[in-house]
PDB file of N, CA, C and O in Angstrom:
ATOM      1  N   UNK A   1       2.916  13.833  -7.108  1.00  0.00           N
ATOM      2  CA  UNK A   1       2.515  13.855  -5.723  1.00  0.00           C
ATOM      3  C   UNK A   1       0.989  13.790  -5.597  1.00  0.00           C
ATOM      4  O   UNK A   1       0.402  12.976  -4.884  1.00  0.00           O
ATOM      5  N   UNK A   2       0.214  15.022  -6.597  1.00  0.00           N
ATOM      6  CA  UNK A   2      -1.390  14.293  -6.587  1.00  0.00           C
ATOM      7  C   UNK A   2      -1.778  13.216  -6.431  1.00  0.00           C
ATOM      8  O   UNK A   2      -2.706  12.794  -5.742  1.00  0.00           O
ATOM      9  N   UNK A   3      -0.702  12.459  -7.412  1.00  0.00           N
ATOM     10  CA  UNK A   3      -1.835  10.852  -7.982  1.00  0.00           C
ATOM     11  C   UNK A   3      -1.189  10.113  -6.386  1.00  0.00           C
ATOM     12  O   UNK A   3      -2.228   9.739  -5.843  1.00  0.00           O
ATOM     13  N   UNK A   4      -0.489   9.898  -5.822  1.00  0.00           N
ATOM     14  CA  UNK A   4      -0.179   9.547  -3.842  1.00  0.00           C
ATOM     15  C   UNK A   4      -1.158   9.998  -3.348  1.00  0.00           C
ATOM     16  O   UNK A   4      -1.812   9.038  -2.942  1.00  0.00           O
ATOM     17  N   UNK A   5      -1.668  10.922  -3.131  1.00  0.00           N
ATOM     18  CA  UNK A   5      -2.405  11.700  -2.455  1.00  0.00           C
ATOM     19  C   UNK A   5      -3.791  10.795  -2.932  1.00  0.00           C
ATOM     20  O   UNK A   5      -4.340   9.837  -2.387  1.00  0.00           O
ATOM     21  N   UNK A   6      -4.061  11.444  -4.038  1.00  0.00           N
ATOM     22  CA  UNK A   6      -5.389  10.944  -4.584  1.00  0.00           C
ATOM     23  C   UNK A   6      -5.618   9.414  -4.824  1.00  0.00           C
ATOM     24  O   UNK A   6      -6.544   9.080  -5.562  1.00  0.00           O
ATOM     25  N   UNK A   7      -4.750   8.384  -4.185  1.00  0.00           N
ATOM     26  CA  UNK A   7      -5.148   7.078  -4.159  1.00  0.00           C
ATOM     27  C   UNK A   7      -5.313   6.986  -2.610  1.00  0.00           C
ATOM     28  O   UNK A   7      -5.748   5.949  -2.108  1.00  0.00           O
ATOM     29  N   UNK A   8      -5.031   7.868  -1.988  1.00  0.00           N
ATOM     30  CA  UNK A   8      -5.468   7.357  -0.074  1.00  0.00           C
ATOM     31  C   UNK A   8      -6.561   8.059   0.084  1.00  0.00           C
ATOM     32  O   UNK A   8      -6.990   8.258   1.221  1.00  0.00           O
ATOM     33  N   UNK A   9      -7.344   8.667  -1.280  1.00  0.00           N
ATOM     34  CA  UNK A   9      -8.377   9.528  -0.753  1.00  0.00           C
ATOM     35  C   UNK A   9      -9.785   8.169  -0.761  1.00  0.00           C
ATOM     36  O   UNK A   9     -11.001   8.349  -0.715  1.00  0.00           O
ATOM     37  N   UNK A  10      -9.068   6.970  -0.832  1.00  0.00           N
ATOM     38  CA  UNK A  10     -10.033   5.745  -0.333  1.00  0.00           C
ATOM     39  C   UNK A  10      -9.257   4.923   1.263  1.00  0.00           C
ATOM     40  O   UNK A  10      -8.114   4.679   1.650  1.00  0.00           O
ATOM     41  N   UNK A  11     -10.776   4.710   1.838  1.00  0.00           N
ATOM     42  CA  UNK A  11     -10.363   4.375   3.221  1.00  0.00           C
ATOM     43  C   UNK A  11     -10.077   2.916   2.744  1.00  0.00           C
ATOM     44  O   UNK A  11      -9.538   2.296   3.661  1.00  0.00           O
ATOM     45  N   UNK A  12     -10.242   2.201   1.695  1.00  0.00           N
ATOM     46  CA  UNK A  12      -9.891   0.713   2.014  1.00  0.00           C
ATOM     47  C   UNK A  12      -8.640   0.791   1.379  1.00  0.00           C
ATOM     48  O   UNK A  12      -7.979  -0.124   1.871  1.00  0.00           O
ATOM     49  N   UNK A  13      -7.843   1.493   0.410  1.00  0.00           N
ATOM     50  CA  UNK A  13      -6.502   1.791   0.355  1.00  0.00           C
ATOM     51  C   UNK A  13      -5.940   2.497   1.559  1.00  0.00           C
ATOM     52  O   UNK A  13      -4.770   2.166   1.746  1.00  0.00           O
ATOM     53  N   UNK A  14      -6.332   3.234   2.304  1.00  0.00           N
ATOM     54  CA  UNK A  14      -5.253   3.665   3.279  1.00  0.00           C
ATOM     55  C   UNK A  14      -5.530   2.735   4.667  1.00  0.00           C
ATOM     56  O   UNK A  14      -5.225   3.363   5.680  1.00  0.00           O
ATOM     57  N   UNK A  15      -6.103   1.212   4.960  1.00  0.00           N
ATOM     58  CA  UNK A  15      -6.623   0.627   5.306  1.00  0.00           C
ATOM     59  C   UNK A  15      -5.373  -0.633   4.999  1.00  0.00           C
ATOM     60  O   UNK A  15      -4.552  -0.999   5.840  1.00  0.00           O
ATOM     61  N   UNK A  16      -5.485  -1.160   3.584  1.00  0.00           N
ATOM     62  CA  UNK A  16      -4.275  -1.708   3.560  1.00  0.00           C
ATOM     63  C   UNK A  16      -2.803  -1.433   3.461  1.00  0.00           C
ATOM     64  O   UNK A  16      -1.909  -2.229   3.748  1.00  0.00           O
ATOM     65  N   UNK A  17      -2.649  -0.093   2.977  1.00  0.00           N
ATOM     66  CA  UNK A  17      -1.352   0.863   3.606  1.00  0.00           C
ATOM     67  C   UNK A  17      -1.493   0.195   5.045  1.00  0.00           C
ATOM     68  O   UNK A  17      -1.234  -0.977   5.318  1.00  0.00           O
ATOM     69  N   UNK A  18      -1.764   0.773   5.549  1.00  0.00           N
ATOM     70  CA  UNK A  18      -1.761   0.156   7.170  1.00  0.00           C
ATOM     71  C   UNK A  18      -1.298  -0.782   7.510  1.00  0.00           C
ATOM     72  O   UNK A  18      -0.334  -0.927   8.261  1.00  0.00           O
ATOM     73  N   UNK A  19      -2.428  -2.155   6.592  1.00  0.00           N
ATOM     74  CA  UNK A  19      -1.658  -3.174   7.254  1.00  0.00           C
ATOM     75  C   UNK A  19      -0.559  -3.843   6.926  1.00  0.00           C
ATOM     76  O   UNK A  19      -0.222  -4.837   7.570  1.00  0.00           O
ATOM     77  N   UNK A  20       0.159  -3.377   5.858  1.00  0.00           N
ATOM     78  CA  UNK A  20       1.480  -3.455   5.046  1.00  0.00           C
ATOM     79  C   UNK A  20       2.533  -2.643   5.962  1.00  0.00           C
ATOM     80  O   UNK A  20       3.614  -3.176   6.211  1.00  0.00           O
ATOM     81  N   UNK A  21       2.337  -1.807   6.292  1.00  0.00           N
ATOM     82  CA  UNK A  21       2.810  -1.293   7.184  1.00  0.00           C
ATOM     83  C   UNK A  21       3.232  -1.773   8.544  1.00  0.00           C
ATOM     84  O   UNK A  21       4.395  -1.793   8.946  1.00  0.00           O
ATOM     85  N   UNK A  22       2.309  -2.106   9.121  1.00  0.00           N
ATOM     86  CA  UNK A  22       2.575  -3.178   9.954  1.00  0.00           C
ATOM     87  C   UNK A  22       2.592  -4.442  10.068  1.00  0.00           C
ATOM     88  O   UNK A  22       2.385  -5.006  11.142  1.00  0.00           O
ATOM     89  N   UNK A  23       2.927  -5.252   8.598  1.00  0.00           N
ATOM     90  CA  UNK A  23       3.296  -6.806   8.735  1.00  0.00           C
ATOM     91  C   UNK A  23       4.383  -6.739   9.019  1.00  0.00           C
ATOM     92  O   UNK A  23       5.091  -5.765   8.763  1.00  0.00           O
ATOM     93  N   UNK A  24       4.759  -7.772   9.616  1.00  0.00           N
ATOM     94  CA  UNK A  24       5.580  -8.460  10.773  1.00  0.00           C
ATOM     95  C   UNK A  24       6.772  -8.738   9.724  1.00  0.00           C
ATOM     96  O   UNK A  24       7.976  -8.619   9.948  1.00  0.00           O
ATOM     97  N   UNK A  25       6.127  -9.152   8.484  1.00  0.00           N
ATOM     98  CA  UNK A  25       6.943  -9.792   7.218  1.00  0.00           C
ATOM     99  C   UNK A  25       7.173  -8.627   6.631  1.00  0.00           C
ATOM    100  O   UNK A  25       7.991  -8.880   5.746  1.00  0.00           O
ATOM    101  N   UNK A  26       6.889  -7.345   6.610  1.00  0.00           N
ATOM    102  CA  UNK A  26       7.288  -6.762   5.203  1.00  0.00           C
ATOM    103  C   UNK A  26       6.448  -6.580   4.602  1.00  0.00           C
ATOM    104  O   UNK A  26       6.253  -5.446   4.165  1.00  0.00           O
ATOM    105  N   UNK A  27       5.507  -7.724   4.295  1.00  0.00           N
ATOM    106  CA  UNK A  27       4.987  -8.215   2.683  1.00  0.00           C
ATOM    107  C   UNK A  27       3.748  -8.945   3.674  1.00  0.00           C
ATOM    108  O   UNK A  27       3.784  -9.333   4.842  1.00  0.00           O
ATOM    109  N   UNK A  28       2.661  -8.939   2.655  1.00  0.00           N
ATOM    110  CA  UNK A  28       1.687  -9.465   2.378  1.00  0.00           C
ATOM    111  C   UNK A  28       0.991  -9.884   1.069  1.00  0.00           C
ATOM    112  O   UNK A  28       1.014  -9.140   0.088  1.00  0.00           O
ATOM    113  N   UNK A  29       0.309 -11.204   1.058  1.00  0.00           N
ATOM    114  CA  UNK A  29       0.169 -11.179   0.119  1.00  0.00           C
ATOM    115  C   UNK A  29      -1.592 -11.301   0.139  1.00  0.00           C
ATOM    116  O   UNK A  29      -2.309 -11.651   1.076  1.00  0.00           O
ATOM    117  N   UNK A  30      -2.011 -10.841  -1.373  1.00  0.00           N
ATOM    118  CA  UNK A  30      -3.222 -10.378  -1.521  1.00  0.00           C
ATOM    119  C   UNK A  30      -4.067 -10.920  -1.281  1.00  0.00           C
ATOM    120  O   UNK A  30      -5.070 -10.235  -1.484  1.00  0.00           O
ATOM    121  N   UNK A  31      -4.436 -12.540  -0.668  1.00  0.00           N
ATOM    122  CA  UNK A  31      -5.122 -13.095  -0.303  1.00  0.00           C
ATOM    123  C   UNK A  31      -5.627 -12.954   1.522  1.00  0.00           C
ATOM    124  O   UNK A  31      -6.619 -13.308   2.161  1.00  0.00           O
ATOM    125  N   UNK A  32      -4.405 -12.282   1.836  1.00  0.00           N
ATOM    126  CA  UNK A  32      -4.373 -12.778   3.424  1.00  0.00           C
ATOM    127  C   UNK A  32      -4.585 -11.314   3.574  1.00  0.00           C
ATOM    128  O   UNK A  32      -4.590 -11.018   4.768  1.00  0.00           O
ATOM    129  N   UNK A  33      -4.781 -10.185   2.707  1.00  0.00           N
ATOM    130  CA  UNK A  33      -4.812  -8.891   2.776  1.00  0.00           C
ATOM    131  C   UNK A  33      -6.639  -8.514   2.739  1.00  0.00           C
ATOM    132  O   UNK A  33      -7.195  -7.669   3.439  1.00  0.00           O
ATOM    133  N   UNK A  34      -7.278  -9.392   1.742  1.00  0.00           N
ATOM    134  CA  UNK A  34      -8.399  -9.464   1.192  1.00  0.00           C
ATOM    135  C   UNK A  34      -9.156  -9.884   2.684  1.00  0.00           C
ATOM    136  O   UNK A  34     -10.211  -9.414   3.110  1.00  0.00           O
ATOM    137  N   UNK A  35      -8.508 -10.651   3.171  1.00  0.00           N
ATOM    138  CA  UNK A  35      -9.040 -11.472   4.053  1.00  0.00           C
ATOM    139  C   UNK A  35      -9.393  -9.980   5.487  1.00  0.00           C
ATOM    140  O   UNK A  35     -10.438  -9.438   5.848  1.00  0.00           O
ATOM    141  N   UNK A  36      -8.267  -9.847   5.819  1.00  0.00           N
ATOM    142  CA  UNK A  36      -8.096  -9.053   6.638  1.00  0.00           C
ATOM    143  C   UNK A  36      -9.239  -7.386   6.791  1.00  0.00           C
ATOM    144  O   UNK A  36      -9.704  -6.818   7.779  1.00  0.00           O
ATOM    145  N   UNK A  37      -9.311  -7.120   5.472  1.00  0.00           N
ATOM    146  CA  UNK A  37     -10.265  -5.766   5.066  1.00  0.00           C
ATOM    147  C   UNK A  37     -11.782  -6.581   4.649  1.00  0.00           C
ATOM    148  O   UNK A  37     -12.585  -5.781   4.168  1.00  0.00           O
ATOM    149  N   UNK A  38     -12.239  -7.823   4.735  1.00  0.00           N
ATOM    150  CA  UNK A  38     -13.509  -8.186   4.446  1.00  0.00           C
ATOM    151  C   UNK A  38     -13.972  -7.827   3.104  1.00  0.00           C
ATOM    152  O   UNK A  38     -15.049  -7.250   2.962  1.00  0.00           O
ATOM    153  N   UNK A  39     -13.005  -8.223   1.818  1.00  0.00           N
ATOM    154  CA  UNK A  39     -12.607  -7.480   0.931  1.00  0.00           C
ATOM    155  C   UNK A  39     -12.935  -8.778   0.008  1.00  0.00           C
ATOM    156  O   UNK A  39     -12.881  -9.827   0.651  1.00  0.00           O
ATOM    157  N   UNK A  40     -13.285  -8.936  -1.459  1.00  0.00           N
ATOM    158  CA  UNK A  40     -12.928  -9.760  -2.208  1.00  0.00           C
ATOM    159  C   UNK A  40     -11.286  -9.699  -2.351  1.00  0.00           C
ATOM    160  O   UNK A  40     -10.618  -8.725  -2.003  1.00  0.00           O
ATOM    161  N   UNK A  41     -10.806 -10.790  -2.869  1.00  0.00           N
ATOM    162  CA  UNK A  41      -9.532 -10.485  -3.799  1.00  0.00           C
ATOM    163  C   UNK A  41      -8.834  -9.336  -5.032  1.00  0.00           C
ATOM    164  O   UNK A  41      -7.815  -8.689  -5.269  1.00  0.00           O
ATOM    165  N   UNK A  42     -10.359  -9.673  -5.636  1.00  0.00           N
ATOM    166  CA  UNK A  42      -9.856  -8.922  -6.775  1.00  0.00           C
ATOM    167  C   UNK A  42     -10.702  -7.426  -6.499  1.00  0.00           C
ATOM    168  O   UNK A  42     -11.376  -7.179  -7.500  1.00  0.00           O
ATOM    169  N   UNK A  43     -10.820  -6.627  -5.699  1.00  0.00           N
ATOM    170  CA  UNK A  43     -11.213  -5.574  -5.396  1.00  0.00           C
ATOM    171  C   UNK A  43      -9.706  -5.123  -4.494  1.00  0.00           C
ATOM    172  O   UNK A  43      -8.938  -4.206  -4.785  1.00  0.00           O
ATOM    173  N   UNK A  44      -9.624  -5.868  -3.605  1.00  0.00           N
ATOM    174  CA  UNK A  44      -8.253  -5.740  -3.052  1.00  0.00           C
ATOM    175  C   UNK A  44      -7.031  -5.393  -4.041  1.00  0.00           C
ATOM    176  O   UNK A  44      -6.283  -4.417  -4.081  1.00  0.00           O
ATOM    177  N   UNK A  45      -7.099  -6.365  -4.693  1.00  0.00           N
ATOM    178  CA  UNK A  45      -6.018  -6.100  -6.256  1.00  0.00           C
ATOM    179  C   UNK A  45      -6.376  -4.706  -6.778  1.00  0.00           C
ATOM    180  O   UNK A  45      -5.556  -3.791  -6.701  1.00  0.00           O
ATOM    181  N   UNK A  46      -7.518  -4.547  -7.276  1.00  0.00           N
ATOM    182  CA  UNK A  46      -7.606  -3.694  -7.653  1.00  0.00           C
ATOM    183  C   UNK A  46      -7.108  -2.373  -6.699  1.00  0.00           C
ATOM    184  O   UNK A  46      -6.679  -1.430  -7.365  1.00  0.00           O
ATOM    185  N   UNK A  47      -7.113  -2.177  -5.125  1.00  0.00           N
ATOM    186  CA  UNK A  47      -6.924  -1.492  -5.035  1.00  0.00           C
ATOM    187  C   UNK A  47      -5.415  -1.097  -4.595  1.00  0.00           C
ATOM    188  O   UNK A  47      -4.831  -0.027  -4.422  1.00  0.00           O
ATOM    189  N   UNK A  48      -5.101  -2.298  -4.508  1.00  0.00           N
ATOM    190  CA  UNK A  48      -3.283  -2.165  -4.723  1.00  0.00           C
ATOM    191  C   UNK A  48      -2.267  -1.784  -5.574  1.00  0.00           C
ATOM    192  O   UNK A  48      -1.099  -1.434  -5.403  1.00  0.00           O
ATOM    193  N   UNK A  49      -3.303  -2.000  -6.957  1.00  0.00           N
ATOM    194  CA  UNK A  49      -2.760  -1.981  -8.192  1.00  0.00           C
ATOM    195  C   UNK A  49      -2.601  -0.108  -8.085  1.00  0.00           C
ATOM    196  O   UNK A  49      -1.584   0.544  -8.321  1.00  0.00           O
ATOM    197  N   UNK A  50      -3.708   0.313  -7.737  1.00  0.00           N
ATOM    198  CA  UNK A  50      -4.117   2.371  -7.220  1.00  0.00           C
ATOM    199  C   UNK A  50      -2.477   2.379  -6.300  1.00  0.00           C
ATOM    200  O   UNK A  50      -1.690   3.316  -6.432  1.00  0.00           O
ATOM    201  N   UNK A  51      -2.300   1.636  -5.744  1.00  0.00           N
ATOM    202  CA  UNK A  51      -1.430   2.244  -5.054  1.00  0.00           C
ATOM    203  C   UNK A  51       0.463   1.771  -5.579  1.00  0.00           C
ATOM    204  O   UNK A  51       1.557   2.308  -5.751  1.00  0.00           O
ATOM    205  N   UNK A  52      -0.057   0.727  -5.624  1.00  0.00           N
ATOM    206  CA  UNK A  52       1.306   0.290  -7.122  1.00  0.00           C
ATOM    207  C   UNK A  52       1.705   1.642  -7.900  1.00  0.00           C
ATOM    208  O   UNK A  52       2.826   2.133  -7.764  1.00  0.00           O
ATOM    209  N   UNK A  53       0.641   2.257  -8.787  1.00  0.00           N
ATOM    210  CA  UNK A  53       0.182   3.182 -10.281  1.00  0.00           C
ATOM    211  C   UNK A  53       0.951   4.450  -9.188  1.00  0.00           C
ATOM    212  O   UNK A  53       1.781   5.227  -9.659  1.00  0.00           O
ATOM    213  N   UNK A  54       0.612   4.499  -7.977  1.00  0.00           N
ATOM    214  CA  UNK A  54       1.082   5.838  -6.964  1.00  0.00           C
ATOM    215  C   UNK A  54       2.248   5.860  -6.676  1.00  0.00           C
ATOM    216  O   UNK A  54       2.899   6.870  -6.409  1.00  0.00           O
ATOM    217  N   UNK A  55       2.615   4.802  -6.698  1.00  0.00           N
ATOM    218  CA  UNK A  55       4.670   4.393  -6.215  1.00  0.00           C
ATOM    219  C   UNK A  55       4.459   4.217  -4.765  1.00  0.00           C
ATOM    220  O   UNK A  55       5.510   4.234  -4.126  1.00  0.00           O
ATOM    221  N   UNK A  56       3.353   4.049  -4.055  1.00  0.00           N
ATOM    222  CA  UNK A  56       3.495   3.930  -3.147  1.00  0.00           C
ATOM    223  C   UNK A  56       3.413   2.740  -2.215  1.00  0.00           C
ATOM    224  O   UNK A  56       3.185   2.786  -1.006  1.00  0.00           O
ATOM    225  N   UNK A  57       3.695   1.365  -3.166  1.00  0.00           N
ATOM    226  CA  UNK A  57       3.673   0.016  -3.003  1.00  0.00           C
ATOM    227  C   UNK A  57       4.370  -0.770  -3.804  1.00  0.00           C
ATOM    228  O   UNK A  57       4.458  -0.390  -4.972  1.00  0.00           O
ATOM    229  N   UNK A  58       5.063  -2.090  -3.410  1.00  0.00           N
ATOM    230  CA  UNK A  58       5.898  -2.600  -5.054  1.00  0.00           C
ATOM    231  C   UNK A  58       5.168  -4.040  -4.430  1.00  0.00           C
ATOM    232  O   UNK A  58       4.845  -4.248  -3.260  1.00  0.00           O
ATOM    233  N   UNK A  59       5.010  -5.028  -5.709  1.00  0.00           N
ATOM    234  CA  UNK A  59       4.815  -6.390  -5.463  1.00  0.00           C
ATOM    235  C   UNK A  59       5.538  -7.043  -5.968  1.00  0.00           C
ATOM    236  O   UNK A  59       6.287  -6.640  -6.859  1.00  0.00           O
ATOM    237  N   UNK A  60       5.503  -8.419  -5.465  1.00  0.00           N
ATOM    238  CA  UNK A  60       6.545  -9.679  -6.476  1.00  0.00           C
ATOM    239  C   UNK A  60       5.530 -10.744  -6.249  1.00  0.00           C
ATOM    240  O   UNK A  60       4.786 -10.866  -5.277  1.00  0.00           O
ATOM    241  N   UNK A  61       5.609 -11.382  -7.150  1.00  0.00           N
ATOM    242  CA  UNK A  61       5.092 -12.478  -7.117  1.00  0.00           C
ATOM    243  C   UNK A  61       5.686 -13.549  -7.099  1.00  0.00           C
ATOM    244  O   UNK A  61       6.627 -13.766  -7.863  1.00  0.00           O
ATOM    245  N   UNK A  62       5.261 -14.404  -6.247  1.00  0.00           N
ATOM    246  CA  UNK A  62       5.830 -16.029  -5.365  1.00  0.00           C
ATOM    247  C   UNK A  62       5.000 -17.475  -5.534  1.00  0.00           C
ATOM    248  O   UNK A  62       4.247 -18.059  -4.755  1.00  0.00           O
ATOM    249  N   UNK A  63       5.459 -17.798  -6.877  1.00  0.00           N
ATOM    250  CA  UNK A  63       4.555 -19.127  -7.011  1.00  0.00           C
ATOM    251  C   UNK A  63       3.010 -18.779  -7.778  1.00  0.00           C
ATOM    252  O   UNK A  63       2.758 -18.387  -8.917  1.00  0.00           O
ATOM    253  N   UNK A  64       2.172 -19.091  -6.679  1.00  0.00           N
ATOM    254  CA  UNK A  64       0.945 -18.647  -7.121  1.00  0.00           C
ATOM    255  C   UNK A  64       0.634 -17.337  -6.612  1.00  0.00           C
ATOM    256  O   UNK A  64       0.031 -16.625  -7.415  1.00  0.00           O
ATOM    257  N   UNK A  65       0.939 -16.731  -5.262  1.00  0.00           N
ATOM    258  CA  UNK A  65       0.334 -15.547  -4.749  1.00  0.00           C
ATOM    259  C   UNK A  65       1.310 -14.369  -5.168  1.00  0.00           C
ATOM    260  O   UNK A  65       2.454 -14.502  -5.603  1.00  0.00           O
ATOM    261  N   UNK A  66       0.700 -13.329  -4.972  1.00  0.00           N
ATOM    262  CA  UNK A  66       1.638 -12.077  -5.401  1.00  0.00           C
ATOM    263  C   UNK A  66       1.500 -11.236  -3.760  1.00  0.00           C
ATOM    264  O   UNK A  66       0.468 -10.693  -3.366  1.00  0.00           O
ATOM    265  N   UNK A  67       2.600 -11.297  -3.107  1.00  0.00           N
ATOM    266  CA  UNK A  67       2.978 -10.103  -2.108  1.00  0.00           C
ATOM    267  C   UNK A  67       3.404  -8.630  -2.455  1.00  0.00           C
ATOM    268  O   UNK A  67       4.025  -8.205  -3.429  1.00  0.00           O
ATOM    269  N   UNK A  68       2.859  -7.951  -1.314  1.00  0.00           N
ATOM    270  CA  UNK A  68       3.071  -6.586  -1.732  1.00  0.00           C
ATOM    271  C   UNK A  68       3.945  -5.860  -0.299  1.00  0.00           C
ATOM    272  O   UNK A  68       4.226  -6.594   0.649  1.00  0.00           O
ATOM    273  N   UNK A  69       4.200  -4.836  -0.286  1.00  0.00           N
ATOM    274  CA  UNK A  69       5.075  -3.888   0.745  1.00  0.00           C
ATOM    275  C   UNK A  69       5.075  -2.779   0.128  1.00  0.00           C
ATOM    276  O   UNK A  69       5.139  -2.533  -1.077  1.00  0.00           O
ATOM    277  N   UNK A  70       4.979  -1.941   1.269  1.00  0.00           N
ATOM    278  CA  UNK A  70       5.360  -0.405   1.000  1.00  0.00           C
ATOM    279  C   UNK A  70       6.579   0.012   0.795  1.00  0.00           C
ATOM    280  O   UNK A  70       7.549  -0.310   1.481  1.00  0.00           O
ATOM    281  N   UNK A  71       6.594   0.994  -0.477  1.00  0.00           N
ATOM    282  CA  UNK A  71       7.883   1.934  -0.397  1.00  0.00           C
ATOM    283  C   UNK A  71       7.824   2.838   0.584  1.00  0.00           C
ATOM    284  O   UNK A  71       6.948   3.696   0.470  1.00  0.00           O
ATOM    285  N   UNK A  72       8.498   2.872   1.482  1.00  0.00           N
ATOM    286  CA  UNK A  72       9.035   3.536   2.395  1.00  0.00           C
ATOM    287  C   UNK A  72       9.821   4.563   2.134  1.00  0.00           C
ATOM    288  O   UNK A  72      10.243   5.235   3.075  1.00  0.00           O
ATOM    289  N   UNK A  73      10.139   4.853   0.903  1.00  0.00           N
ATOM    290  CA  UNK A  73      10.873   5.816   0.410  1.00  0.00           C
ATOM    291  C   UNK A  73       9.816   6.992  -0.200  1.00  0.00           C
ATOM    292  O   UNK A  73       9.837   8.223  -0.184  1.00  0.00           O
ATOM    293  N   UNK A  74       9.037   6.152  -0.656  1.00  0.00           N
ATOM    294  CA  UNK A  74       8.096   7.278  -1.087  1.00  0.00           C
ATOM    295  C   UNK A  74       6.968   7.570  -0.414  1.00  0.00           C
ATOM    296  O   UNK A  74       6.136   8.446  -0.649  1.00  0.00           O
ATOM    297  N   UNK A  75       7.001   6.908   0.289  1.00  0.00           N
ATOM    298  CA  UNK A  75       5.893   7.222   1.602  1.00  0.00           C
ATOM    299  C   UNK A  75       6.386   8.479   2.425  1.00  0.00           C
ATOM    300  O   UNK A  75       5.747   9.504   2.661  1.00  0.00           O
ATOM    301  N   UNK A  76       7.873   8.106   2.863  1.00  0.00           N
ATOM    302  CA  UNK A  76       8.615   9.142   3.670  1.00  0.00           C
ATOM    303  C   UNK A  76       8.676  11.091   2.935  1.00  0.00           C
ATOM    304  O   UNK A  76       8.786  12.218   3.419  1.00  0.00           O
ATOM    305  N   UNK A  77       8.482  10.305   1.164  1.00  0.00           N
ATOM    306  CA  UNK A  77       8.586  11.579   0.374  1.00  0.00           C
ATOM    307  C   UNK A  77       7.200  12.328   0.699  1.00  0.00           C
ATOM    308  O   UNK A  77       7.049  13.543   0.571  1.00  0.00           O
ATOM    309  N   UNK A  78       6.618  11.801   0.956  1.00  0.00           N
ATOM    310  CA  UNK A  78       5.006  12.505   0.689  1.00  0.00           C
ATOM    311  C   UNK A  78       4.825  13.104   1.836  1.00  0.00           C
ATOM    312  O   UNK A  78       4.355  14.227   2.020  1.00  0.00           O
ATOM    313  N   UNK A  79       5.309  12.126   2.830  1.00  0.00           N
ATOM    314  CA  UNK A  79       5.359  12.886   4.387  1.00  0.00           C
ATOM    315  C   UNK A  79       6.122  14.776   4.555  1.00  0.00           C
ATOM    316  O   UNK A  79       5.874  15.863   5.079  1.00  0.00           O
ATOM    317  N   UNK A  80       7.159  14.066   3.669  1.00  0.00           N
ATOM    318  CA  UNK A  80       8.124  15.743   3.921  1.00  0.00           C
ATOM    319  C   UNK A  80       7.593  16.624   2.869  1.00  0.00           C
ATOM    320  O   UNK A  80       7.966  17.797   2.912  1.00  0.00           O
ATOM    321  N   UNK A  81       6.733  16.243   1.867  1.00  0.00           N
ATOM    322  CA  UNK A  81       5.752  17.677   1.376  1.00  0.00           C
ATOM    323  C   UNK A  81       5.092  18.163   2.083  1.00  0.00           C
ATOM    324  O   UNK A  81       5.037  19.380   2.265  1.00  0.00           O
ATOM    325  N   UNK A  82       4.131  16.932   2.908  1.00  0.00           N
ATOM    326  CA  UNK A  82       2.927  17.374   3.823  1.00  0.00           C
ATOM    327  C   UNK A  82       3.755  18.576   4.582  1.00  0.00           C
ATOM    328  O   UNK A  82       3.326  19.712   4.782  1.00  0.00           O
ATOM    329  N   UNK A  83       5.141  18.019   4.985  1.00  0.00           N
ATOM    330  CA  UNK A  83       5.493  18.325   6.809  1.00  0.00           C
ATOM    331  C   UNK A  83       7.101  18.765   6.567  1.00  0.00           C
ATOM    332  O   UNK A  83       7.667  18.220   7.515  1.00  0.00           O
ATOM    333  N   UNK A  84       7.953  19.352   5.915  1.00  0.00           N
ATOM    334  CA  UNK A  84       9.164  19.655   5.923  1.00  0.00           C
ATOM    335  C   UNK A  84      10.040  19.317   7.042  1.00  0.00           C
ATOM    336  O   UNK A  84      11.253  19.109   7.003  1.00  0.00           O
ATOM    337  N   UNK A  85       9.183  19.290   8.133  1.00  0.00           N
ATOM    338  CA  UNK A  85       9.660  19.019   9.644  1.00  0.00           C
ATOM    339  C   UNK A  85       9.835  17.625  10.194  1.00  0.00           C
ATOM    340  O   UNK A  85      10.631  17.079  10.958  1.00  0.00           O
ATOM    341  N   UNK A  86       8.750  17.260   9.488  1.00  0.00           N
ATOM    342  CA  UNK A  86       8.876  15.767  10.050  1.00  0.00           C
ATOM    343  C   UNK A  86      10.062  14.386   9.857  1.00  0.00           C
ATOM    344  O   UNK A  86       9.826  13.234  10.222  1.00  0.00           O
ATOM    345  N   UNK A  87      11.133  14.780   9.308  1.00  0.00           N
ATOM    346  CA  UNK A  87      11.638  13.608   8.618  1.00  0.00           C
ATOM    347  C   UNK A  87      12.809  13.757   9.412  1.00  0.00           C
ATOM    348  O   UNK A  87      13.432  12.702   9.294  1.00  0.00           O
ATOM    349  N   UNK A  88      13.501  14.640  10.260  1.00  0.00           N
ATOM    350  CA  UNK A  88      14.412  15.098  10.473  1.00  0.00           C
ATOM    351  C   UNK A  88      15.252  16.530  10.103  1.00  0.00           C
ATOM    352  O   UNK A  88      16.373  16.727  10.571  1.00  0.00           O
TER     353      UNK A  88
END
């Protein structure tokens, strides 16, 4: 549960949490993510990969680009440590 915690303790990871969160698709992929945070690519990667290492993201890769999405499962887990209350 630390190492979750301690990868949103960066605002440009809990920044693209966000916007994974709210794609329309699910998924984004790291170019159009990079784009979005005024981000290189591979800083972006890098910081997906922090949140990959956390369980709190999975990717696949499609051709040339690699998309990512949140686990929602383990997002929801971290929530009900914070909050016992919150989940239902």
């Amino acid at each position: 549960m630390a190492l979750r915690l301690k990868s949103l303790a960066d605002p440009a990871r809990v920044k693209l949490l966000s916007l994974l969160l709210t794609s329309p698709d699910g998924a984004e992929c790291t170019c159009d993510l990079a784009t979005a945070v005024g981000l290189t690519e591979s800083t972006v990667s890098h910081h997906l990969g922090q949140l990959r290492r956390a369980g709190l993201t999975e990717s696949e890769r499609r051709g040339m680009n690699v998309y990512h999405r949140v686990r929602r499962d383990s997002l929801a887990a971290l929530c009900f440590v914070l909050d016992p209350n919150c989940c239902g």
